[in-house]
C-alpha positions in Angstrom: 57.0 6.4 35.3 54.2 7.9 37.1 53.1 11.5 36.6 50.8 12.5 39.7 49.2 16.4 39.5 45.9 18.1 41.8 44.3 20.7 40.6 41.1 21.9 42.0 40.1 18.8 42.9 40.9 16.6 40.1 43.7 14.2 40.3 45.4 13.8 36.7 47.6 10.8 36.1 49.8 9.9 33.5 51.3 6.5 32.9 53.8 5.1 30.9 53.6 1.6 30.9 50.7 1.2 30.1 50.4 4.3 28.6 47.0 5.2 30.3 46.0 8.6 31.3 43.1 10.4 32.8 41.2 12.3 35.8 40.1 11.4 38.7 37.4 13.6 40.6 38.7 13.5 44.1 34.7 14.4 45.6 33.0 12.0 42.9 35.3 9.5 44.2 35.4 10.3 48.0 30.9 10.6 47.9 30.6 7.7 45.6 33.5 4.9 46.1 33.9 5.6 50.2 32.3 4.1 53.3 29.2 6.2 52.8 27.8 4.4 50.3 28.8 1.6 50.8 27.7 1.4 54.5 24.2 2.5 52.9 24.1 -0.9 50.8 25.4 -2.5 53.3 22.0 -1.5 55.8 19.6 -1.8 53.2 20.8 -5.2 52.5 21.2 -6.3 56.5 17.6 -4.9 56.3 16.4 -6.8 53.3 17.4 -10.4 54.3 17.0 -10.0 58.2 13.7 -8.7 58.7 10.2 -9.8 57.8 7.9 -12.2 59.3 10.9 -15.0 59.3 13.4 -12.5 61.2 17.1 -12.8 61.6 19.1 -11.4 64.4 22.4 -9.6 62.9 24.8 -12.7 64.1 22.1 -15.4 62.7 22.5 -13.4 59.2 25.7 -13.8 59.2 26.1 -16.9 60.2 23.6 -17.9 57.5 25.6 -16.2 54.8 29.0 -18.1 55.8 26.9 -21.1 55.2 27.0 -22.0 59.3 23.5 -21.2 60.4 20.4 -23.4 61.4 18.9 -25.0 58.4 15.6 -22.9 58.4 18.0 -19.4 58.4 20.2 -20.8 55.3 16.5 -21.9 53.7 15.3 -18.4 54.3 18.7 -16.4 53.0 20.0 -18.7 50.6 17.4 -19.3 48.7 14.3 -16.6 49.1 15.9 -13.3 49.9 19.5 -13.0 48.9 18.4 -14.4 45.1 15.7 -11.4 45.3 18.3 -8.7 46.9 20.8 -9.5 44.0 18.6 -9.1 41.4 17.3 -6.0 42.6 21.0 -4.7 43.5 22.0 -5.8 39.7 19.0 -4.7 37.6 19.4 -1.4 39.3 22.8 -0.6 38.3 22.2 -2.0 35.1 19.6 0.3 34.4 21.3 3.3 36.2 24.3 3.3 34.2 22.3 2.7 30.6 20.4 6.2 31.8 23.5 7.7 32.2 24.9 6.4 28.8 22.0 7.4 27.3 21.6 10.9 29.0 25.4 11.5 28.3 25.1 10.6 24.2 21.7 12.1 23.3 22.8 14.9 26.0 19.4 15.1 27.3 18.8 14.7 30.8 14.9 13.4 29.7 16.6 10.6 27.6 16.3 7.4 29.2 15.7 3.6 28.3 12.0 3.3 29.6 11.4 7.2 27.7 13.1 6.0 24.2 11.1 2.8 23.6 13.5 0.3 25.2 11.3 -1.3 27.8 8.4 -0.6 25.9 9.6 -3.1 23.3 10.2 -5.5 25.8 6.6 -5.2 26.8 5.0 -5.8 23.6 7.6 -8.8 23.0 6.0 -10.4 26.4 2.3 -9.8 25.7 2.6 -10.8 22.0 4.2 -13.8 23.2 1.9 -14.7 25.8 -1.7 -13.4 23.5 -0.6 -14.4 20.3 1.6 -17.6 21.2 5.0 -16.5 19.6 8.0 -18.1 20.8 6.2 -20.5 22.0 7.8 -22.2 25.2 9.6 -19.0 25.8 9.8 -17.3 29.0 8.8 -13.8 29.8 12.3 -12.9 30.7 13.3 -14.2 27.1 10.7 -12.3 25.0 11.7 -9.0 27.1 15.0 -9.6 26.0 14.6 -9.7 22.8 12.1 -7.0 22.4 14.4 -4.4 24.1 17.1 -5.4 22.1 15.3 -5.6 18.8 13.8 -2.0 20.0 16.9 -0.6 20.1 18.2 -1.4 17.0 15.4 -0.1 15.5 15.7 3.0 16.9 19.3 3.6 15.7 18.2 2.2 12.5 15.6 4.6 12.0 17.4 7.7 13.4 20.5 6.9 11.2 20.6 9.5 8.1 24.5 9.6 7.1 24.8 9.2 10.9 22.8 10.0 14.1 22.4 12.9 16.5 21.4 13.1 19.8 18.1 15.0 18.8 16.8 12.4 16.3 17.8 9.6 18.3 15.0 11.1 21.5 12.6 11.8 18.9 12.6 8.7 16.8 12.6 6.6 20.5 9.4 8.7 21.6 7.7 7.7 18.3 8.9 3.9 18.9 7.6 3.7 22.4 4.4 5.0 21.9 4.0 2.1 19.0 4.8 0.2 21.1 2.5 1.0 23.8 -0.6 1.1 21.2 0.8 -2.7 19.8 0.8 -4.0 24.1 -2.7 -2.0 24.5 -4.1 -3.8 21.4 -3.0 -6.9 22.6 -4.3 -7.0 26.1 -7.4 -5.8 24.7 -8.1 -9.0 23.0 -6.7 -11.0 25.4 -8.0 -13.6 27.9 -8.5 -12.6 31.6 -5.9 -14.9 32.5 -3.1 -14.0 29.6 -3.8 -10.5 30.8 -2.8 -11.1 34.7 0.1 -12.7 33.5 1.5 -9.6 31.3 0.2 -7.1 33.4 1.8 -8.4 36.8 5.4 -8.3 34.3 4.4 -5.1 32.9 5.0 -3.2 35.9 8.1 -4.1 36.9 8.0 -7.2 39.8 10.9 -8.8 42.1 8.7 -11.5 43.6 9.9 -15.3 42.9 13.0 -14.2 41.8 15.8 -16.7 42.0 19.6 -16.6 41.8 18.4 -18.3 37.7 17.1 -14.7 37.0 20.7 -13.2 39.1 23.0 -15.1 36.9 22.6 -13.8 33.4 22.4 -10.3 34.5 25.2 -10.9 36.6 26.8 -12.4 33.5 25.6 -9.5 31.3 26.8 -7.0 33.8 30.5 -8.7 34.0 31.3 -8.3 30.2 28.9 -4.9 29.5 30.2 -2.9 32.5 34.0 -3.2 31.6 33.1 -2.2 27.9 31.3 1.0 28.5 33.8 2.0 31.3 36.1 1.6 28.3 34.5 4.0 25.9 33.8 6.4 28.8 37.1 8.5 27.4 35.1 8.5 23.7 31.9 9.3 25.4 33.4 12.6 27.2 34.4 14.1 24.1 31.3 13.5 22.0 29.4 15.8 25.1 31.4 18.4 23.3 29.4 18.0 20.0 29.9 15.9 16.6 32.5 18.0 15.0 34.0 19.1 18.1 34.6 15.7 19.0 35.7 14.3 15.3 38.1 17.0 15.0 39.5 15.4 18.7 40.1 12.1 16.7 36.5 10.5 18.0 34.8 8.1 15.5 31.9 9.7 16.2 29.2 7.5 15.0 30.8 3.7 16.0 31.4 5.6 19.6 27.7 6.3 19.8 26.5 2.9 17.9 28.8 0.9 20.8 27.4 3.3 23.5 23.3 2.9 22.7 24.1 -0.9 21.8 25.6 -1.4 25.3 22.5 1.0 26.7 20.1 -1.1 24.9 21.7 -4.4 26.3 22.2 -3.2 30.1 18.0 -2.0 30.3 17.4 -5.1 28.1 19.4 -7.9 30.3 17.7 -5.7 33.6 14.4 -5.8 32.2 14.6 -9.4 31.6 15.2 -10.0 35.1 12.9 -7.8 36.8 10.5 -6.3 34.4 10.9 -2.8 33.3 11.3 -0.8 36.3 10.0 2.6 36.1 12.0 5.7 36.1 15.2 4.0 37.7 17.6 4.5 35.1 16.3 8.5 34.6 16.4 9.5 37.9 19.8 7.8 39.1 22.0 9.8 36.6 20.8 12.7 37.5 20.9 12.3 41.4 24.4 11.1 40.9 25.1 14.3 38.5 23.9 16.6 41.1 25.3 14.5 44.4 29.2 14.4 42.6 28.6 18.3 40.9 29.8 16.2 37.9 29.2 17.6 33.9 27.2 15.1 32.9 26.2 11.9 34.9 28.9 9.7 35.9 28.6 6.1 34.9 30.1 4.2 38.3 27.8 6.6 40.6 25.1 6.3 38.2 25.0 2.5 38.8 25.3 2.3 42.1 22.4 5.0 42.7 20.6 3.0 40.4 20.9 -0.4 43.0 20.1 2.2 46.0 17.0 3.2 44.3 16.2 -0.7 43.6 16.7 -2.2 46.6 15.0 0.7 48.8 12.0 0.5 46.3 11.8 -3.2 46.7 12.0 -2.5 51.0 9.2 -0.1 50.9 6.7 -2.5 48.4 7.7 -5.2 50.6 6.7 -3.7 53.9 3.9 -1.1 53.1 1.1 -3.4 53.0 0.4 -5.8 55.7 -1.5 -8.6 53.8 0.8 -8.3 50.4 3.6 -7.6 48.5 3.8 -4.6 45.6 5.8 -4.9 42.7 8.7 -2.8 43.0 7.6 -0.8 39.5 4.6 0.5 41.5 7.3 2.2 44.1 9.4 3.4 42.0 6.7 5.0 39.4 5.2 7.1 42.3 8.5 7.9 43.3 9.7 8.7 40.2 6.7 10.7 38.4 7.7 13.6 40.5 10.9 13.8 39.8 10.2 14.0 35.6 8.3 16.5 36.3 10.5 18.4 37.9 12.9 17.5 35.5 10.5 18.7 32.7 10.2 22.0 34.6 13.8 22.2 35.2 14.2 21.5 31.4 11.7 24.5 30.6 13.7 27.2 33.0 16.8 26.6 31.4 15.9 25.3 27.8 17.4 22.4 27.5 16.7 18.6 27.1 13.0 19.7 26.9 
């Protein structure tokens, strides 16, 4: 048995078997899941892989992508601009819905992973790697991995006193990333000219030479991560209420918010492996998708897929704003993005709160 009901335009459903329930926002769904968006992604991608100084006429893309195309248009698709276009579609609903996770649980619309320390740890983990030699024979991608993860956990570590809040979690990442910034500075300081190129052109975030080797873990990442936070997103709505509000609901409070920053941690850390830490992404797409859907808090689905507009129009601008070269895509979206915090700062001082 079905039990259908709209109300101000939320549809609640009830099922029996299986018993499921919930809401669905009828204008969250209608902005975010209908042809607008999609037809948006669906330009910026036609854009993406058919123009450039190799361009493709709409009917030689798609004969390229159905694998029927001349061999220099498959080359040129298959293998240079669709690898790059996924990554940057991936990594940026990666990091757009581990903003909105961690936005929603700290409930702080400042709280973000490249804010907290996440991709800040990820940087140190590359340039000690490359300076000092640890994890030797590692890649980049592998030592940011492991320093956003590791990162992480020690920010929930250190913010845990017979639990965590929201409050100690922001200020105990703050503290973490600028360590973390100090350990990278010390270590390009005293590193050769060469070892610094090599961190520096990772540090700020970078799409070019990437191949479908750097698509298929974060695609992999994204396929069991995604499911599991959508999951908890019941949990996560009650614990916007407040710790005892949402204990007395029947929320395990503290493993709710350990499995929501783990899988936080792990969506920026997988992203960042793949395309560098790219600034500002994941704290400006929950809040565009907040304000675009008039939702409570950022919605995770929106959140994502704002976070892949953001990406793939960054990467379009860096690739085609300079004649004679290619920015990294971290360079677009930090100038982009710097405005924004500071509204958001000033927004946070009006109405006193996050700041």
């Amino acid at each position: 048995m079905t039990v259908l009901e709209l109300s101000r335009g939320r549809l609640h459903f009830r099922l029996t078997r299986p018993p499921v329930s919930g809401i669905l926002r009828l204008r969250l769904a209608v902005v975010w899941l209908g042809a607008g968006l999609a037809a948006l992604l669906a330009l910026c991608l036609t854009v993406a892989m058919g123009s450039g100084d190799y361009a493709l006429t709409p009917h030689g893309l798609l004969n390229a992508l159905l694998g029927a195309g001349e061999r220099a248009d498959l080359f040129v698709v298959w293998e240079l601009r669709l690898p790059r276009a996924t990554v940057a579609l991936l990594a940026g609903a990666a990091l757009g819905l581990s903003g909105a996770i961690f936005q929603s649980v700290t409930r702080n619309p400042l709280a973000s992973p490249d804010m907290l320390g996440i991709t800040q740890g990820a940087g140190t983990a590359v340039a000690a790697g490359v300076v000092l030699g640890t994890g030797a024979g590692l890649a980049p991608q592998t030592l940011g991995l492991a320093g956003a993860l590791a990162s992480g956990l020690a920010i929930y570590l250190l913010a845990w006193k017979r639990g965590t809040t929201g409050y100690r979690i922001v200020l105990v990442g703050i503290g973490v990333s600028w360590m973390c910034v100090s350990l990278t500075s010390y270590l390009l300081s005293r590193a050769e000219l060469y070892q610094a190129q090599k961190v520096l052109g990772w540090l700020v975030g970078n799409l070019n030479d990437r191949g479908w080797q750097h698509a298929g873990p974060l695609a992999l990442a994204l396929a069991v991560l995604l499911p599991s936070v959508l999951l908890l997103g019941r949990w996560q709505r009650t614990l916007r209420l407040g710790d005892e509000v949402a204990g007395g609901l029947g929320t395990p409070v503290q493993r709710v918010r350990l499995a929501l920053l783990l899988g936080g941690a792990a969506l920026a850390a997988f992203a960042t492996a793949a395309a560098g830490p790219v600034l500002f992404v994941a704290l400006a797409a929950p809040q565009i998708a907040q304000r675009t859907a008039r939702a409570g808090s950022p919605p995770l689905t929106a959140s994502a897929l704002t976070g892949s507009t953001i990406v793939l129009v960054g990467d379009l601008i860096s690739q085609r704003l300079l004649a004679d070269s290619v920015l990294p895509v971290g360079v677009v979206t930090g100038v982009l993005g710097a405005p924004f915090l500071l509204w958001q700062l000033a927004r946070a001082n009006r109405t006193g709160t996050g700041g």
